[in-house]
N, CA, C and O atoms as a GROMACS GRO file, in nm:
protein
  480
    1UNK      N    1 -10.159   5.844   1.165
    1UNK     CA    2 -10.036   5.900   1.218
    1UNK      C    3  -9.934   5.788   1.243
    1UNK      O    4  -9.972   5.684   1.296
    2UNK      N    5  -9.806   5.805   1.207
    2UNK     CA    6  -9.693   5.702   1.243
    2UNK      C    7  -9.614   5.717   1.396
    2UNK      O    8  -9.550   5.814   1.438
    3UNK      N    9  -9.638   5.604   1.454
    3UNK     CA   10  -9.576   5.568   1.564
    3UNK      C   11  -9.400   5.610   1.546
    3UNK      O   12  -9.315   5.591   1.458
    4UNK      N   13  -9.402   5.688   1.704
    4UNK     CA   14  -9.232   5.711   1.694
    4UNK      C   15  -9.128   5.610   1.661
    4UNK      O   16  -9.024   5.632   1.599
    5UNK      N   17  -9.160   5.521   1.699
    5UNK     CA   18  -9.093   5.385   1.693
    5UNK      C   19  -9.046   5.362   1.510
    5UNK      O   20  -8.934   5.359   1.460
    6UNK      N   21  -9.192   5.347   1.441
    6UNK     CA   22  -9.172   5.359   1.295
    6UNK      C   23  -9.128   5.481   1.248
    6UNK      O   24  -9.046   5.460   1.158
    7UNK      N   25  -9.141   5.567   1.262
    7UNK     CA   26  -9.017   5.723   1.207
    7UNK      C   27  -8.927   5.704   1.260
    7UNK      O   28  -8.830   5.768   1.221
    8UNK      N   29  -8.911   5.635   1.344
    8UNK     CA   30  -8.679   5.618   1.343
    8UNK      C   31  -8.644   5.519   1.258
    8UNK      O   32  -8.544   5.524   1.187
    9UNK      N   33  -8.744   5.402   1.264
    9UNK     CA   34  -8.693   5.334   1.169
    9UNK      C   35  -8.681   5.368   1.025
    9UNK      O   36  -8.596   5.319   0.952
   10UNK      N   37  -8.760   5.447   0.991
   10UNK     CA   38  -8.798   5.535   0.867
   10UNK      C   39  -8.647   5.580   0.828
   10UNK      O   40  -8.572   5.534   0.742
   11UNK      N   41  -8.631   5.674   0.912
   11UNK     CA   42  -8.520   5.817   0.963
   11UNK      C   43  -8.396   5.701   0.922
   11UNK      O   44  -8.328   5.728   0.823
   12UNK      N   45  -8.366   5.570   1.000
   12UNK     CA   46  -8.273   5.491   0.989
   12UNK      C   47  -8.240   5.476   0.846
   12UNK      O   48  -8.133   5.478   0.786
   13UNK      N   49  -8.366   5.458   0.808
   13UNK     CA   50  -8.296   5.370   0.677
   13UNK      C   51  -8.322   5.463   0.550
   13UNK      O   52  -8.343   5.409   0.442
   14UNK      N   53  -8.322   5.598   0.562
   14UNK     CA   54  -8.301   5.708   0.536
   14UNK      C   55  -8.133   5.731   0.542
   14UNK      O   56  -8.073   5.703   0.439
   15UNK      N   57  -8.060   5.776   0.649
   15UNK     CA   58  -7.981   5.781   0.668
   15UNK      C   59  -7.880   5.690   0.610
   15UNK      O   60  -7.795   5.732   0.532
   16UNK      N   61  -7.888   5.551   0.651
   16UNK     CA   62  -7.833   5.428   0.547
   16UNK      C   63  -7.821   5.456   0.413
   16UNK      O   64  -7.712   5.460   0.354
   17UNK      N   65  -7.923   5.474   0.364
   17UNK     CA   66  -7.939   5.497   0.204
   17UNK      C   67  -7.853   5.676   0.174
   17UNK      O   68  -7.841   5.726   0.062
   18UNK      N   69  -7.803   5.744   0.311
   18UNK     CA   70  -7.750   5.874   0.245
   18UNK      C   71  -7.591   5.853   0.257
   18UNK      O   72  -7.503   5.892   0.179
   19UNK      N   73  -7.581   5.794   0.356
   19UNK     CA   74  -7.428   5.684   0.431
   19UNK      C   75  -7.423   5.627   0.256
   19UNK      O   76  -7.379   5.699   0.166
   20UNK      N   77  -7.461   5.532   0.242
   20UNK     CA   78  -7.436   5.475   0.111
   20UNK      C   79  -7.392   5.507  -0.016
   20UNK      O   80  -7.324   5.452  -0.102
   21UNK      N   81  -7.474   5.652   0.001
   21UNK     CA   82  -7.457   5.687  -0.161
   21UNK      C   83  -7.297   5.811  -0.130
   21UNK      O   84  -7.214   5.844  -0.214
   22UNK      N   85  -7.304   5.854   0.028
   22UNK     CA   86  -7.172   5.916   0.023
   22UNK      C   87  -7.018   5.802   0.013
   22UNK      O   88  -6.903   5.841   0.032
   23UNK      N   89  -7.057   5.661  -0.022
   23UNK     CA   90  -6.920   5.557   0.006
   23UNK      C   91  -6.932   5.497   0.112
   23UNK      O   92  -6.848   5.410   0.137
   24UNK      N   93  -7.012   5.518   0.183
   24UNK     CA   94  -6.983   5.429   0.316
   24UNK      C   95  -6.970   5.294   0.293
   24UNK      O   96  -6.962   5.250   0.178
   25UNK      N   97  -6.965   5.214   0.406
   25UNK     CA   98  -6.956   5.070   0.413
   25UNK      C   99  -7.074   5.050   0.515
   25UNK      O  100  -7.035   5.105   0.618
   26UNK      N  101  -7.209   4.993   0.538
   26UNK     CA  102  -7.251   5.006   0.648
   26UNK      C  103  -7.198   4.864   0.759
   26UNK      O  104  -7.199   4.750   0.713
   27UNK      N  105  -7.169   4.882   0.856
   27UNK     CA  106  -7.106   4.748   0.947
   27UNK      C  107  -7.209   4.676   0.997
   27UNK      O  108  -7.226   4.556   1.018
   28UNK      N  109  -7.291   4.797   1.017
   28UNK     CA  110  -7.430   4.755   1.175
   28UNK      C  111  -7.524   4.856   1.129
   28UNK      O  112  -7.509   4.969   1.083
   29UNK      N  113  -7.671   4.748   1.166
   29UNK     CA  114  -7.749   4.899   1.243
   29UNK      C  115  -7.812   4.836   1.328
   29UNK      O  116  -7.810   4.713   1.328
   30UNK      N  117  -7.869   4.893   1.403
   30UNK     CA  118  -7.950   4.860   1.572
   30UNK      C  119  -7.844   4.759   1.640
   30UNK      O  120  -7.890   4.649   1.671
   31UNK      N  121  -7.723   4.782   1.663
   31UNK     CA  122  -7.644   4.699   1.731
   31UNK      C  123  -7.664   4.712   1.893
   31UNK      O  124  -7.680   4.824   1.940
   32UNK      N  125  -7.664   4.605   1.974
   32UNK     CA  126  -7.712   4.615   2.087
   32UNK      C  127  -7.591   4.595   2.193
   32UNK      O  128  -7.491   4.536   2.152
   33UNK      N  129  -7.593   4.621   2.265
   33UNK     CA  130  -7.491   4.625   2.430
   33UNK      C  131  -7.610   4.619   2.485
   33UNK      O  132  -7.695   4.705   2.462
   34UNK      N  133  -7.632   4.505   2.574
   34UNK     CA  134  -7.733   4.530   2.711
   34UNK      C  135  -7.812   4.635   2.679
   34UNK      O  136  -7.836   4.628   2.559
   35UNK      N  137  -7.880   4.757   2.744
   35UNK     CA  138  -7.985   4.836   2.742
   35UNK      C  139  -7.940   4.893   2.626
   35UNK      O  140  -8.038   4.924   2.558
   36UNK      N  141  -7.812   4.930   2.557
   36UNK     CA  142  -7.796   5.039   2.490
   36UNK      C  143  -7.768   5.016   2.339
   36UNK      O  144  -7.752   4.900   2.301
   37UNK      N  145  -7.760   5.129   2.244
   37UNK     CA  146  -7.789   5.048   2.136
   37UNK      C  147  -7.697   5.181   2.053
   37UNK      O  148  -7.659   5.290   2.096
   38UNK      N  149  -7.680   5.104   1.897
   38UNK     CA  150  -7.646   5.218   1.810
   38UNK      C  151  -7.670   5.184   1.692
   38UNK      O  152  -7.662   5.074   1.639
   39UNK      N  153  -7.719   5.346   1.625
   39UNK     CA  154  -7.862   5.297   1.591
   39UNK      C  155  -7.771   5.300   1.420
   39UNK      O  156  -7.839   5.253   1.329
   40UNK      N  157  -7.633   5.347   1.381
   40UNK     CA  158  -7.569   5.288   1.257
   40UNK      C  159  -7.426   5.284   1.296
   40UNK      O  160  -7.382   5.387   1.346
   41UNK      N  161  -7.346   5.184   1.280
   41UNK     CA  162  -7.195   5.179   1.243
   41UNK      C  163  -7.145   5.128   1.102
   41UNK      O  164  -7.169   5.028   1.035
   42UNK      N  165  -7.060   5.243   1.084
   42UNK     CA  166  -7.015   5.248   0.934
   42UNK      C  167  -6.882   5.289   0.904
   42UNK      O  168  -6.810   5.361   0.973
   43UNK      N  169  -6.850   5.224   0.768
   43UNK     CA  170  -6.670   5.204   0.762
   43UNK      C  171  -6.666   5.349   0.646
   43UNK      O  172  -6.690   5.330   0.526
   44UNK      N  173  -6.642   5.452   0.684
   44UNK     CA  174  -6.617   5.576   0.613
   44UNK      C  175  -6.407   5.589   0.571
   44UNK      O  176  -6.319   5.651   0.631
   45UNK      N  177  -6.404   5.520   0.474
   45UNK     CA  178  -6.214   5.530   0.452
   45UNK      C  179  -6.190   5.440   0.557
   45UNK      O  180  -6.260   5.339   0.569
   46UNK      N  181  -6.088   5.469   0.641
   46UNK     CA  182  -6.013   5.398   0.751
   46UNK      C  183  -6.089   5.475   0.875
   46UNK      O  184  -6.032   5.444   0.979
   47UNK      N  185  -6.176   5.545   0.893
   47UNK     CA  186  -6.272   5.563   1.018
   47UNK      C  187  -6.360   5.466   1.044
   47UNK      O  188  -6.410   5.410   0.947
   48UNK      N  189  -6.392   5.429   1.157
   48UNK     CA  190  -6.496   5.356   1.198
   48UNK      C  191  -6.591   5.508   1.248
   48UNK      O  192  -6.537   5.600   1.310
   49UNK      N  193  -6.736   5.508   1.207
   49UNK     CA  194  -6.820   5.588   1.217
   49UNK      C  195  -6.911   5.565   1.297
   49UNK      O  196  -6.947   5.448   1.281
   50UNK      N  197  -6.959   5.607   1.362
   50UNK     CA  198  -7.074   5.535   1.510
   50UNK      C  199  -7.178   5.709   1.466
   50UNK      O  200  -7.150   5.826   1.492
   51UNK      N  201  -7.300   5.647   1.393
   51UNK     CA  202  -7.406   5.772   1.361
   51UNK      C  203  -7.496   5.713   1.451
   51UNK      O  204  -7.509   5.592   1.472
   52UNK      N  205  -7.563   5.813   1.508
   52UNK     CA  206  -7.656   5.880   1.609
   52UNK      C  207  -7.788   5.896   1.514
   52UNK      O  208  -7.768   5.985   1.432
   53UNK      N  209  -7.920   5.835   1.499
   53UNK     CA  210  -8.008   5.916   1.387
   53UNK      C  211  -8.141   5.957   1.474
   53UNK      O  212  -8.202   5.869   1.536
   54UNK      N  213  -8.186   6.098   1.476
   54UNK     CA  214  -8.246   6.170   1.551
   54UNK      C  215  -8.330   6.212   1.436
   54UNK      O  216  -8.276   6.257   1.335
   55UNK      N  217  -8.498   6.196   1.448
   55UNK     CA  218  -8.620   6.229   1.379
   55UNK      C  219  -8.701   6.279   1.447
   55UNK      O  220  -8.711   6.256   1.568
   56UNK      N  221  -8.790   6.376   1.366
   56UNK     CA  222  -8.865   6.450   1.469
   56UNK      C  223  -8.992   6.495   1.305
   56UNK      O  224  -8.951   6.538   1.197
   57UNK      N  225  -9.104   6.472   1.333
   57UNK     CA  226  -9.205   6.492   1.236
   57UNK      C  227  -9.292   6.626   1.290
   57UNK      O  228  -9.359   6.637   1.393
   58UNK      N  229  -9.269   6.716   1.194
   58UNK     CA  230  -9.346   6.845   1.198
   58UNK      C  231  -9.214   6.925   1.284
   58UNK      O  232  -9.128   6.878   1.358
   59UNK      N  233  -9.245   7.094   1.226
   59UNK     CA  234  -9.160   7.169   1.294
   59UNK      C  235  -9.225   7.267   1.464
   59UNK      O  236  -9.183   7.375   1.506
   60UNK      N  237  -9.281   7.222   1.494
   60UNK     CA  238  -9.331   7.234   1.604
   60UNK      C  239  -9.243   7.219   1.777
   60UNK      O  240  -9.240   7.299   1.871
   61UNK      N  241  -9.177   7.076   1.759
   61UNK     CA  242  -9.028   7.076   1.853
   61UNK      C  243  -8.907   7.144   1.823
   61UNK      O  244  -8.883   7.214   1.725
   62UNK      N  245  -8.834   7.116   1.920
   62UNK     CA  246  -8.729   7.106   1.917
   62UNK      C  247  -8.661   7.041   1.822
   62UNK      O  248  -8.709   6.930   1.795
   63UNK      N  249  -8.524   7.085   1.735
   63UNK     CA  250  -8.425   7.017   1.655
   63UNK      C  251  -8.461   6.876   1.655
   63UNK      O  252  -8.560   6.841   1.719
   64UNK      N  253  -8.423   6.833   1.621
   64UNK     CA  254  -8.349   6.667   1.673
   64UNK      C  255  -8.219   6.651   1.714
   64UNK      O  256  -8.188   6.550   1.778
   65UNK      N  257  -8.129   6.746   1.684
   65UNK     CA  258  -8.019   6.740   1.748
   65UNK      C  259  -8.001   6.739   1.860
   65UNK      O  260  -7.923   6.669   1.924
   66UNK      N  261  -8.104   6.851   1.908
   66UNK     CA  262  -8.102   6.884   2.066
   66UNK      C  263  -8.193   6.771   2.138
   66UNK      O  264  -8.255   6.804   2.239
   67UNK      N  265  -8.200   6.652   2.094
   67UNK     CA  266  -8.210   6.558   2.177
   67UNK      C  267  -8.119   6.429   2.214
   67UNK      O  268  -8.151   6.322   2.266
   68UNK      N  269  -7.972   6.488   2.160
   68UNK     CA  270  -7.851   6.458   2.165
   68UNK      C  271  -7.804   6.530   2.280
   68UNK      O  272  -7.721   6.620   2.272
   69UNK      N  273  -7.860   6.486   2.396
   69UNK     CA  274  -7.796   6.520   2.528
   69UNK      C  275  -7.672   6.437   2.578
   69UNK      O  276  -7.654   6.322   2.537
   70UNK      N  277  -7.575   6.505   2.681
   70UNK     CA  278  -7.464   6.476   2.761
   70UNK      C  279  -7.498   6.293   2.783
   70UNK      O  280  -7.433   6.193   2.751
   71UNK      N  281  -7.606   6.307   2.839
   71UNK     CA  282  -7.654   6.164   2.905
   71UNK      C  283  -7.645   6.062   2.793
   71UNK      O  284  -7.583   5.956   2.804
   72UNK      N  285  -7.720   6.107   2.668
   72UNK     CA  286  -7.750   6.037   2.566
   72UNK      C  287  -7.558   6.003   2.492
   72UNK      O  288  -7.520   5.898   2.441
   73UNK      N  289  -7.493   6.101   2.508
   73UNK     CA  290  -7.385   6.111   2.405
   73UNK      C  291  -7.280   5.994   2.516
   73UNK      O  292  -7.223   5.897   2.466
   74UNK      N  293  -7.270   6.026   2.662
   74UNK     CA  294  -7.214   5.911   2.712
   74UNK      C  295  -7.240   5.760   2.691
   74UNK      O  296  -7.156   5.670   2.696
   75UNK      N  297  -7.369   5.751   2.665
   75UNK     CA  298  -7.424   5.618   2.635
   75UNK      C  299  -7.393   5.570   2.519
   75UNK      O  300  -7.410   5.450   2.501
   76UNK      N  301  -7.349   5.638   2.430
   76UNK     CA  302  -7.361   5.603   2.286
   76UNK      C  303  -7.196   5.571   2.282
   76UNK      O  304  -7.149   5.467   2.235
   77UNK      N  305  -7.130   5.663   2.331
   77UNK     CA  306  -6.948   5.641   2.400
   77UNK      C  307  -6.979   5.482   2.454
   77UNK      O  308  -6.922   5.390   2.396
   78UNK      N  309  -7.062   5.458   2.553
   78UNK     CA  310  -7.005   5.340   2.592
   78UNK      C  311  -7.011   5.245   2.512
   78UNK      O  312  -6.900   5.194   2.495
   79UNK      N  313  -7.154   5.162   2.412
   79UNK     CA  314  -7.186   5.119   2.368
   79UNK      C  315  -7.062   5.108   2.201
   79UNK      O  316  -7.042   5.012   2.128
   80UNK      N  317  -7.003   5.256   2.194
   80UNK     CA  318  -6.937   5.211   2.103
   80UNK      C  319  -6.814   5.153   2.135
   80UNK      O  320  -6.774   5.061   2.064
   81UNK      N  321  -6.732   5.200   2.252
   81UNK     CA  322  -6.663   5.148   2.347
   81UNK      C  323  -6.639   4.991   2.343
   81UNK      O  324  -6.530   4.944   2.309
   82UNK      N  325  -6.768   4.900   2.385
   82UNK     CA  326  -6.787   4.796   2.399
   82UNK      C  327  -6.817   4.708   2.238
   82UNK      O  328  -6.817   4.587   2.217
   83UNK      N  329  -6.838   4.808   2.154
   83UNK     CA  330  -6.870   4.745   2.019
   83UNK      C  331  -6.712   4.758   1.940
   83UNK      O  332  -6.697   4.678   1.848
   84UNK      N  333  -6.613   4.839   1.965
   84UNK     CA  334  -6.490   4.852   1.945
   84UNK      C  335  -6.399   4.734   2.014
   84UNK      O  336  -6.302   4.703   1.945
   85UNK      N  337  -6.410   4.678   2.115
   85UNK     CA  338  -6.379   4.577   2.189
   85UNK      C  339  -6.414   4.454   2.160
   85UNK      O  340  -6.351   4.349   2.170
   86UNK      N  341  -6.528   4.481   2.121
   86UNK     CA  342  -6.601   4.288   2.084
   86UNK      C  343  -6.541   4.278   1.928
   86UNK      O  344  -6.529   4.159   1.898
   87UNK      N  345  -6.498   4.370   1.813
   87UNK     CA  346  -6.472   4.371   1.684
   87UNK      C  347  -6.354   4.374   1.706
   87UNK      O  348  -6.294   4.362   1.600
   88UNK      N  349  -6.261   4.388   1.821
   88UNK     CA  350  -6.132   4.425   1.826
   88UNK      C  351  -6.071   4.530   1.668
   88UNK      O  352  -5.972   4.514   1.597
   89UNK      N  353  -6.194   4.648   1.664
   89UNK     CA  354  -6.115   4.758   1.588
   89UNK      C  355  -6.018   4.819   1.614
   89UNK      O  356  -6.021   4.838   1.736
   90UNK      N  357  -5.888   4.885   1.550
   90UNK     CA  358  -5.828   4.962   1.623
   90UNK      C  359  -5.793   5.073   1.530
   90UNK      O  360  -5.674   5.103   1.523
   91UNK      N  361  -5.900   5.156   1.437
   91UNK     CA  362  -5.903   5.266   1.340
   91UNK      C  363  -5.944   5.349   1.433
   91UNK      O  364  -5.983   5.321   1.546
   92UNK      N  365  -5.930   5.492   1.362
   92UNK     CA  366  -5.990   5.605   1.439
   92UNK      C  367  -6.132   5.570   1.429
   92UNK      O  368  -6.183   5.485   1.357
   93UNK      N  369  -6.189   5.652   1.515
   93UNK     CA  370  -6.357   5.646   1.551
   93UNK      C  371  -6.395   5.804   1.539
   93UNK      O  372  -6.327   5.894   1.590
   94UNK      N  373  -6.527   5.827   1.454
   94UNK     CA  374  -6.545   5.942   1.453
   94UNK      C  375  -6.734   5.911   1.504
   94UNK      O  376  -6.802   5.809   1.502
   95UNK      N  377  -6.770   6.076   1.549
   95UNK     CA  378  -6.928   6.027   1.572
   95UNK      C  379  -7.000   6.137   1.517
   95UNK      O  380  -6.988   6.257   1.540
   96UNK      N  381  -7.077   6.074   1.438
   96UNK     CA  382  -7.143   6.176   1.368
   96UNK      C  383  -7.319   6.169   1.361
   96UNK      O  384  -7.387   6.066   1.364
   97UNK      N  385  -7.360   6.287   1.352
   97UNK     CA  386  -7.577   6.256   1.414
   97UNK      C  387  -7.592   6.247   1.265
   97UNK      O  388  -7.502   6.284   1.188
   98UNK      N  389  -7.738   6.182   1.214
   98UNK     CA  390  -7.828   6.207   1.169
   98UNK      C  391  -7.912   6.280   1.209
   98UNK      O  392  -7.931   6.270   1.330
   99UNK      N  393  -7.993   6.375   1.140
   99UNK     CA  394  -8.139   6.396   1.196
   99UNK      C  395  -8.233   6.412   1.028
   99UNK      O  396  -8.217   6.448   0.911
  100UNK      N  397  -8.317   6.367   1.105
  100UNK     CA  398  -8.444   6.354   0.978
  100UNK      C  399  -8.574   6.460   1.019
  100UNK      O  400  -8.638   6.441   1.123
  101UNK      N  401  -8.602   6.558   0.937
  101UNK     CA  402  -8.772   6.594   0.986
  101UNK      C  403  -8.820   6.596   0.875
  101UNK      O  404  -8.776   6.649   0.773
  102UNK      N  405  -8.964   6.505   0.902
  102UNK     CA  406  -9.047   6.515   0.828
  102UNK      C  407  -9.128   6.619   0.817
  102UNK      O  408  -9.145   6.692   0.914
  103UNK      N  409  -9.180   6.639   0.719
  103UNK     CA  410  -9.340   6.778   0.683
  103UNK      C  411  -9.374   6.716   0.586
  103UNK      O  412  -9.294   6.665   0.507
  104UNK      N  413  -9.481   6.711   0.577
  104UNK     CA  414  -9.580   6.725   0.453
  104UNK      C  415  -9.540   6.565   0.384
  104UNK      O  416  -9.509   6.601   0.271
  105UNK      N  417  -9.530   6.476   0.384
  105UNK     CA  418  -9.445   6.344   0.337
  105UNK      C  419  -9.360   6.406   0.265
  105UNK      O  420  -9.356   6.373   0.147
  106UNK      N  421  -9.291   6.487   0.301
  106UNK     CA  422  -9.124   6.482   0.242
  106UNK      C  423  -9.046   6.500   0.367
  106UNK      O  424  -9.101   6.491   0.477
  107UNK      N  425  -8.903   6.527   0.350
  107UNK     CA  426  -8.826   6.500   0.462
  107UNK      C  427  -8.705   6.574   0.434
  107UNK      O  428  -8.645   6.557   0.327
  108UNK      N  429  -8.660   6.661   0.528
  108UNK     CA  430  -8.534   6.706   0.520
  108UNK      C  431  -8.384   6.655   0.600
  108UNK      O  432  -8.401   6.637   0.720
  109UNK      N  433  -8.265   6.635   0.559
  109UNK     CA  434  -8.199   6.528   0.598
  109UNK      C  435  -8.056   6.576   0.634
  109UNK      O  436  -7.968   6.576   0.548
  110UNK      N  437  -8.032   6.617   0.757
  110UNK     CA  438  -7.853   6.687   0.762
  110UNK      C  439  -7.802   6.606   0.853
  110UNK      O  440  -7.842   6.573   0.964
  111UNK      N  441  -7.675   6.569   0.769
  111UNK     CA  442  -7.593   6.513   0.830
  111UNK      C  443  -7.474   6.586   0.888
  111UNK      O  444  -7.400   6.639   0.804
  112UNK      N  445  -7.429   6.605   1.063
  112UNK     CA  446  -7.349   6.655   1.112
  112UNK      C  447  -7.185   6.555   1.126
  112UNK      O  448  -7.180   6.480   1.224
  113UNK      N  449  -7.139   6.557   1.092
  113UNK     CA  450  -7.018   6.504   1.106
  113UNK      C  451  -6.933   6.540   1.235
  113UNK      O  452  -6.962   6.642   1.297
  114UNK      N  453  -6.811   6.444   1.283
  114UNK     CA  454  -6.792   6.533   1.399
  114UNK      C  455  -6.872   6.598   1.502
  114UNK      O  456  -6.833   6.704   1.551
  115UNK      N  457  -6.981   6.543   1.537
  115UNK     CA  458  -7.111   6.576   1.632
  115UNK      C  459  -7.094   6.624   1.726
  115UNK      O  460  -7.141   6.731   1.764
  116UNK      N  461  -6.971   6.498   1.823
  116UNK     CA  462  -6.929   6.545   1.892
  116UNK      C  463  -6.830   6.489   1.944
  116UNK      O  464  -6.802   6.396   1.868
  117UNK      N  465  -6.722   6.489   2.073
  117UNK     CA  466  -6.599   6.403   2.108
  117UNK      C  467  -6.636   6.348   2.252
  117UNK      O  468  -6.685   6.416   2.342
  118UNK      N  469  -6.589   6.151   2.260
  118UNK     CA  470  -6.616   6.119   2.391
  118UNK      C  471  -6.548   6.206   2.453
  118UNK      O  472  -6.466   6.292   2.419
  119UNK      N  473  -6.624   6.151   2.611
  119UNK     CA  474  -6.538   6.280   2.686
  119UNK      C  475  -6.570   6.171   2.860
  119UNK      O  476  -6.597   6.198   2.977
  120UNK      N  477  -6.550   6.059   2.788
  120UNK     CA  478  -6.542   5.956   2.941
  120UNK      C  479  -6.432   5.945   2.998
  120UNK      O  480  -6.422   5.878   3.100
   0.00000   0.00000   0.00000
């Protein structure tokens, strides 16, 4: 069985490789602020993109989306916040989830755009 730890990283570089083939630019991934982190930033046109990537193996849970809580979505605001500041960007910012579930070693892969809007 694979450790959660290794299915995000999985899920990550999943996502990367779907970022990629839609044009992206990737900037970052696992970029760190103190405790908090983000887990891809990417140059989509003149957006700066801050993706969220949420995996979940077997359909047994919950989404993965729905572990894109209030708490979680402020944190990810700040961190991009502070990663917008240290790059001195000044493009629009959009935030958009990954989620990955695995079954059976294959994997299904939707990307939400517009996820959701800070709200600090």
């Amino acid at each position: 069985m694979v450790s959660t730890r290794k299915l995000g990283e999985i899920a990550e570089g999943l996502a990367e490789d779907h970022l990629v083939k839609l044009g992206y630019q990737i900037l970052e991934r696992n970029w760190h602020y103190g405790h908090l982190e983000l887990d891809i930033v990417a140059q989509d046109g003149d957006e700066l993109v801050i993706v969220e990537v949420k995996a979940r193996s077997g359909l047994r849970y919950e989404h993965p989306s729905e572990a894109v809580t209030d708490a979680k979505i402020r944190r990810i605001v700040e961190a991009a916040d502070a990663y917008i500041i240290e790059k001195k960007i000044e493009s629009d910012t959009r935030f958009d989830v990954i989620t990955v579930i695995f079954v059976h070693q294959k994997f299904e892969l939707e990307h939400f755009k517009d996820a959701f809007y800070p709200t600090m």
